[in-house]
C-alpha positions as CSV (number, residue, x, y, z in Angstrom):
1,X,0.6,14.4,6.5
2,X,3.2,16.5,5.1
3,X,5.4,15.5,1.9
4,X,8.8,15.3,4.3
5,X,6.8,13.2,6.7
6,X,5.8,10.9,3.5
7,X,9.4,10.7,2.3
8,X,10.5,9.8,5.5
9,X,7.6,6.9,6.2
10,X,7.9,5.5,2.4
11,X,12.6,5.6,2.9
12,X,12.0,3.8,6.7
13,X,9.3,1.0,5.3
14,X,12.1,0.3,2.2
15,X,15.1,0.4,4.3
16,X,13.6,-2.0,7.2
17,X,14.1,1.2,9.7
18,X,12.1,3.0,11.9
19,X,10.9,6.6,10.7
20,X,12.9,8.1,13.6
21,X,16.1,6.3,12.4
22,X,16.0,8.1,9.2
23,X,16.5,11.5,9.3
24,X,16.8,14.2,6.9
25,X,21.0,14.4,7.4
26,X,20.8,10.9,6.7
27,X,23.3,9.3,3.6
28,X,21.8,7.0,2.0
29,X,24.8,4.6,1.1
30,X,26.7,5.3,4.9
31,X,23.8,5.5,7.4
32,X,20.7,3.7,5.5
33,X,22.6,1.4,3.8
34,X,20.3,1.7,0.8
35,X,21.7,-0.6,-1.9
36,X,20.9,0.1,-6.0
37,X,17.5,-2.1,-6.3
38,X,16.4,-0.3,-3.1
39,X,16.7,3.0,-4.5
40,X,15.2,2.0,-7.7
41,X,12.0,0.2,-5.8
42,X,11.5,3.9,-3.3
43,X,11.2,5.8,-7.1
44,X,8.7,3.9,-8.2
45,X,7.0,4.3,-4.8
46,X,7.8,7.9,-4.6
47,X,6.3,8.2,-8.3
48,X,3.1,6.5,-7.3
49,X,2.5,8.0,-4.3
50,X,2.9,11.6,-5.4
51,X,2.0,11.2,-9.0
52,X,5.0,12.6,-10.0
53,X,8.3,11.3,-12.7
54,X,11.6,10.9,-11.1
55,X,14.9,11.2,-13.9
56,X,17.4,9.1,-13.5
57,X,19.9,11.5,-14.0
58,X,18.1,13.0,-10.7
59,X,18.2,9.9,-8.7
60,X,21.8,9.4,-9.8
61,X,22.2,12.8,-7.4
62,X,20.7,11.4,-4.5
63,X,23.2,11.5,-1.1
64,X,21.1,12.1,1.6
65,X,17.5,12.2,2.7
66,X,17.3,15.4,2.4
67,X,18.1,15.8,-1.5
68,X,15.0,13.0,-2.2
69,X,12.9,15.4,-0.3
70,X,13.8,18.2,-2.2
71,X,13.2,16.6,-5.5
72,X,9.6,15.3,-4.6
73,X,9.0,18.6,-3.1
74,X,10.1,20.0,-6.4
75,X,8.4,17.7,-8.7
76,X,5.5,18.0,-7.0
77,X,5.1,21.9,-7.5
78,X,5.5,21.4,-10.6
79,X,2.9,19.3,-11.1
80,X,0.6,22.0,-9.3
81,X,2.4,25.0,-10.7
């Protein structure tokens, strides 16, 4: 399974949506309604499932789907860079 395809399955099981509801132009606050404590739970989910350490100052960027994608996608090559 590919890392956007993990994103997407780990944001639909905290959200309560289906993975086809959440899409990569999704906002977190407007479409997903993803409150504070949801967010902070999908880090540490995102951290254990891809062995990786999220900032806060990096989640504090966070709008969209897409911009968590990017950051595990960029954490992650680092970790194998």
């Amino acid at each position: 399974m590919d890392r956007t395809r993990e994103v997407i399955e780990l944001i639909a099981k905290e959200t309560g949506m289906s993975e086809e509801q959440v899409k990569p132009q999704s906002k977190l606050e407007d479409d997903l309604s993803m409150n504070e404590l949801e967010r902070i739970e999908l880090v540490f989910m995102l951290e254990e499932n891809f062995v990786i350490e999220i900032d806060d100052d990096e989640i504090e960027k966070w709008e969209t789907v897409a911009d968590i994608i990017a950051c595990v996608n960029n954490k992650t090559e680092q970790n194998n860079g």
